[in-house]
N, C-alpha and C positions, 0 to 999 in steps of 0.2 A: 448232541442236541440238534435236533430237526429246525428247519425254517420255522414251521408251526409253531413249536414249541417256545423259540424267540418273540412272537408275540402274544403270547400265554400272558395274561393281565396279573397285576402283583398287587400288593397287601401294603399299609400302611404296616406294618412289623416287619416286611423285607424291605421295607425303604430302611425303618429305624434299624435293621440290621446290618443291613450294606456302608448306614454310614456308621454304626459301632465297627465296624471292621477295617473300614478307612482309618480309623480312628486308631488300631491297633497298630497300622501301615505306619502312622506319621508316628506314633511312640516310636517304632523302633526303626527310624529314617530312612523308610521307604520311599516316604513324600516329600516335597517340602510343605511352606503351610499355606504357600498359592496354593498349587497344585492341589493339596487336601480342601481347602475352601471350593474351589471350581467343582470337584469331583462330585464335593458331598451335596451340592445346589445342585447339579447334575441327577444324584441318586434320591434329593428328595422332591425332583420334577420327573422320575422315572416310571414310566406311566406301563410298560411291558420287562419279560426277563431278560430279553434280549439288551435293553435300556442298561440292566445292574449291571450285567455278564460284559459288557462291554468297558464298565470303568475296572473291571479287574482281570483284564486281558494280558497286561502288563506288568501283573501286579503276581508273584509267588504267594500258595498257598498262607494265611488263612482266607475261603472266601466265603461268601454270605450262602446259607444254606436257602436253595432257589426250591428244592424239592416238593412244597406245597403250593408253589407256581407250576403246574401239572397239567395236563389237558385230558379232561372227563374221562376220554378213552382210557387215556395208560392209567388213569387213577383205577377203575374199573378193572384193567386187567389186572393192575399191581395186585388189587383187593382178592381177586381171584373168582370175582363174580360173574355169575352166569347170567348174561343178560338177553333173554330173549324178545323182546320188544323194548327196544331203547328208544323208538318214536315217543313211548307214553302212552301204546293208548289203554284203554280204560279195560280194567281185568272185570270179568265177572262180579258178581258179590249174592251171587245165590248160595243158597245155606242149605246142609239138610239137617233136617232135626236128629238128635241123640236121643236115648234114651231118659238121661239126665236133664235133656230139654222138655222132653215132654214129662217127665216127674213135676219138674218145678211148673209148666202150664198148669197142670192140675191144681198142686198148690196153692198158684193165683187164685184161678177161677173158686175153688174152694171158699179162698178169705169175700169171694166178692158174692158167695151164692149164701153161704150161712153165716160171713163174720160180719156182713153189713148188718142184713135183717140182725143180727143178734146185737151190734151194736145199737142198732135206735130203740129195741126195747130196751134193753137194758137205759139207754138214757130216758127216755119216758117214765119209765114208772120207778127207776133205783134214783135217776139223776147220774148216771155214770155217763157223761157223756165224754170223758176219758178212753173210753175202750174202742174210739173210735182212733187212734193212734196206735196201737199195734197193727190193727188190723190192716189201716195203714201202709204201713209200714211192712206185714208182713204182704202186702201186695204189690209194694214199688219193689221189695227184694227181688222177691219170687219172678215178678215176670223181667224185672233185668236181668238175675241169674239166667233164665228161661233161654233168653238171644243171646247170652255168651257162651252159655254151653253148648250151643250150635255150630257144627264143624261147614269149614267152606266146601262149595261142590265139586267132588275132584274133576279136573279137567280129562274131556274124555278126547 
Protein backbone atom coordinates (compact mmCIF):
# COMPACT_ATOMS: atom_id res chain seq x y z
CA UNK A 1 0.00 0.00 0.00
CA UNK A 2 1.09 3.38 -1.13
CA UNK A 3 1.16 6.66 1.18
CA UNK A 4 -1.86 7.64 -1.35
CA UNK A 5 -3.62 4.79 -1.03
CA UNK A 6 -3.49 5.25 3.13
CA UNK A 7 -5.64 8.28 2.73
CA UNK A 8 -8.06 6.69 0.23
CA UNK A 9 -11.68 7.88 2.05
CA UNK A 10 -13.76 4.70 3.42
CA UNK A 11 -17.32 3.60 3.50
CA UNK A 12 -19.69 3.36 6.27
CA UNK A 13 -19.65 -0.71 5.49
CA UNK A 14 -15.75 -0.88 6.02
CA UNK A 15 -16.30 0.88 9.26
CA UNK A 16 -19.29 -1.79 10.11
CA UNK A 17 -16.74 -4.32 8.74
CA UNK A 18 -13.49 -3.45 10.61
CA UNK A 19 -15.51 -3.38 13.67
CA UNK A 20 -17.30 -7.07 12.76
CA UNK A 21 -13.78 -8.20 12.47
CA UNK A 22 -12.69 -6.75 15.74
CA UNK A 23 -15.36 -8.47 16.91
CA UNK A 24 -14.15 -11.94 15.57
CA UNK A 25 -10.51 -10.76 17.38
CA UNK A 26 -12.17 -10.60 20.85
CA UNK A 27 -14.30 -14.00 20.27
CA UNK A 28 -11.29 -15.76 20.08
CA UNK A 29 -8.86 -13.63 22.69
CA UNK A 30 -7.10 -11.58 20.50
CA UNK A 31 -8.33 -8.63 22.50
CA UNK A 32 -9.30 -7.87 25.54
CA UNK A 33 -12.72 -5.93 25.99
CA UNK A 34 -10.84 -2.46 26.79
CA UNK A 35 -8.78 -2.85 24.18
CA UNK A 36 -11.77 -4.06 21.70
CA UNK A 37 -13.93 -1.03 23.01
CA UNK A 38 -11.05 1.74 22.25
CA UNK A 39 -10.30 0.07 18.83
CA UNK A 40 -13.80 -0.33 17.61
CA UNK A 41 -14.54 3.92 18.69
CA UNK A 42 -11.49 4.23 16.88
CA UNK A 43 -12.71 2.23 13.60
CA UNK A 44 -16.04 3.73 13.73
CA UNK A 45 -14.35 7.53 13.77
CA UNK A 46 -12.05 6.14 10.97
CA UNK A 47 -12.31 8.60 8.45
CA UNK A 48 -9.32 7.02 5.67
CA UNK A 49 -7.72 3.23 5.02
CA UNK A 50 -4.86 4.03 6.45
CA UNK A 51 -7.21 4.86 9.84
CA UNK A 52 -8.69 0.80 9.68
CA UNK A 53 -5.19 -0.76 8.41
CA UNK A 54 -3.68 0.76 11.43
CA UNK A 55 -6.04 -0.95 14.13
CA UNK A 56 -5.16 -4.32 12.57
CA UNK A 57 -1.36 -3.86 12.33
CA UNK A 58 -1.08 -6.07 15.35
CA UNK A 59 -3.72 -8.07 14.85
CA UNK A 60 -3.14 -11.75 12.51
CA UNK A 61 -5.21 -12.28 9.68
CA UNK A 62 -8.74 -12.06 9.56
CA UNK A 63 -8.80 -8.30 8.30
CA UNK A 64 -11.34 -6.14 7.00
CA UNK A 65 -11.57 -6.27 3.19
CA UNK A 66 -10.20 -2.46 2.41
CA UNK A 67 -10.18 -3.25 -1.40
CA UNK A 68 -13.19 -0.88 -2.52
CA UNK A 69 -11.16 1.79 -0.65
CA UNK A 70 -9.26 2.00 -4.02
CA UNK A 71 -7.97 5.27 -5.76
CA UNK A 72 -9.83 5.98 -9.22
CA UNK A 73 -6.62 5.30 -10.95
CA UNK A 74 -5.94 1.47 -9.83
CA UNK A 75 -9.68 1.13 -10.05
CA UNK A 76 -9.52 2.10 -13.72
CA UNK A 77 -6.57 0.06 -14.48
CA UNK A 78 -7.83 -2.92 -12.27
CA UNK A 79 -11.10 -2.59 -14.65
CA UNK A 80 -8.73 -2.62 -17.59
CA UNK A 81 -10.11 0.41 -19.20
CA UNK A 82 -8.74 2.53 -21.62
CA UNK A 83 -9.03 5.96 -20.65
CA UNK A 84 -8.14 8.39 -22.88
CA UNK A 85 -9.18 11.72 -21.49
CA UNK A 86 -9.58 11.31 -17.89
CA UNK A 87 -9.76 15.29 -17.44
CA UNK A 88 -13.61 14.71 -18.66
CA UNK A 89 -13.78 16.66 -21.16
CA UNK A 90 -16.73 16.63 -23.37
CA UNK A 91 -16.79 13.86 -26.31
CA UNK A 92 -18.50 14.86 -29.37
CA UNK A 93 -22.21 13.82 -29.98
CA UNK A 94 -22.57 14.38 -33.62
CA UNK A 95 -24.55 11.56 -35.22
CA UNK A 96 -24.66 10.39 -38.83
CA UNK A 97 -27.69 9.27 -40.12
CA UNK A 98 -28.40 5.25 -41.07
CA UNK A 99 -30.17 4.05 -43.39
CA UNK A 100 -32.85 2.88 -40.77
CA UNK A 101 -32.69 6.65 -39.54
CA UNK A 102 -33.72 8.07 -42.59
CA UNK A 103 -36.59 5.21 -43.17
CA UNK A 104 -38.12 6.04 -39.93
CA UNK A 105 -37.74 10.18 -40.83
CA UNK A 106 -39.96 9.30 -43.62
CA UNK A 107 -42.30 7.48 -41.64
CA UNK A 108 -42.77 10.58 -39.42
CA UNK A 109 -43.07 13.12 -41.93
CA UNK A 110 -45.46 10.76 -43.60
CA UNK A 111 -47.93 10.45 -40.49
CA UNK A 112 -47.68 14.31 -40.22
CA UNK A 113 -48.21 15.05 -44.13
CA UNK A 114 -51.35 12.63 -44.89
CA UNK A 115 -52.23 11.11 -41.22
CA UNK A 116 -53.01 14.69 -39.84
CA UNK A 117 -54.96 16.14 -42.90
CA UNK A 118 -56.77 12.54 -42.89
CA UNK A 119 -57.25 12.74 -39.23
CA UNK A 120 -59.42 16.15 -39.06
CA UNK A 121 -61.55 14.87 -41.86
CA UNK A 122 -62.22 11.90 -40.84
CA UNK A 123 -63.15 13.84 -37.26
CA UNK A 124 -65.36 16.45 -39.01
CA UNK A 125 -67.58 14.70 -41.06
CA UNK A 126 -67.37 10.75 -39.36
CA UNK A 127 -66.76 12.18 -35.72
CA UNK A 128 -63.71 9.94 -35.53
CA UNK A 129 -61.82 12.25 -33.70
CA UNK A 130 -59.99 9.02 -32.28
CA UNK A 131 -57.69 8.63 -35.31
CA UNK A 132 -56.01 11.31 -34.19
CA UNK A 133 -54.06 8.95 -31.51
CA UNK A 134 -52.39 6.53 -33.73
CA UNK A 135 -51.23 8.82 -35.73
CA UNK A 136 -50.05 10.21 -32.89
CA UNK A 137 -48.37 7.98 -31.90
CA UNK A 138 -47.16 6.64 -35.01
CA UNK A 139 -45.19 10.04 -34.92
CA UNK A 140 -43.66 10.32 -31.47
CA UNK A 141 -42.47 6.37 -32.43
CA UNK A 142 -41.17 7.16 -35.74
CA UNK A 143 -39.17 10.26 -35.13
CA UNK A 144 -37.71 8.69 -31.60
CA UNK A 145 -36.75 5.54 -33.33
CA UNK A 146 -35.46 8.01 -36.10
CA UNK A 147 -32.51 9.64 -33.41
CA UNK A 148 -31.69 6.22 -31.94
CA UNK A 149 -30.92 4.61 -35.00
CA UNK A 150 -28.47 7.20 -35.62
CA UNK A 151 -24.83 5.97 -35.19
CA UNK A 152 -22.19 8.36 -33.45
CA UNK A 153 -19.50 10.19 -35.78
CA UNK A 154 -16.48 8.11 -35.96
CA UNK A 155 -13.72 9.86 -34.49
CA UNK A 156 -11.30 10.84 -37.27
Amino acid sequence: MTASDAEIRISNAERDEAVSTLGLHLSSGRLELDEFDERCGRATAARTRGDLEALFSDLPAPHPDLSSATPPRALIQKAGQLVSNPAGAKRSKEVVETPASKALEIVAGMSVMLGVPAAILLTVFLGAWWVFIPVGLVLIVAGAASEAAKKPKPES
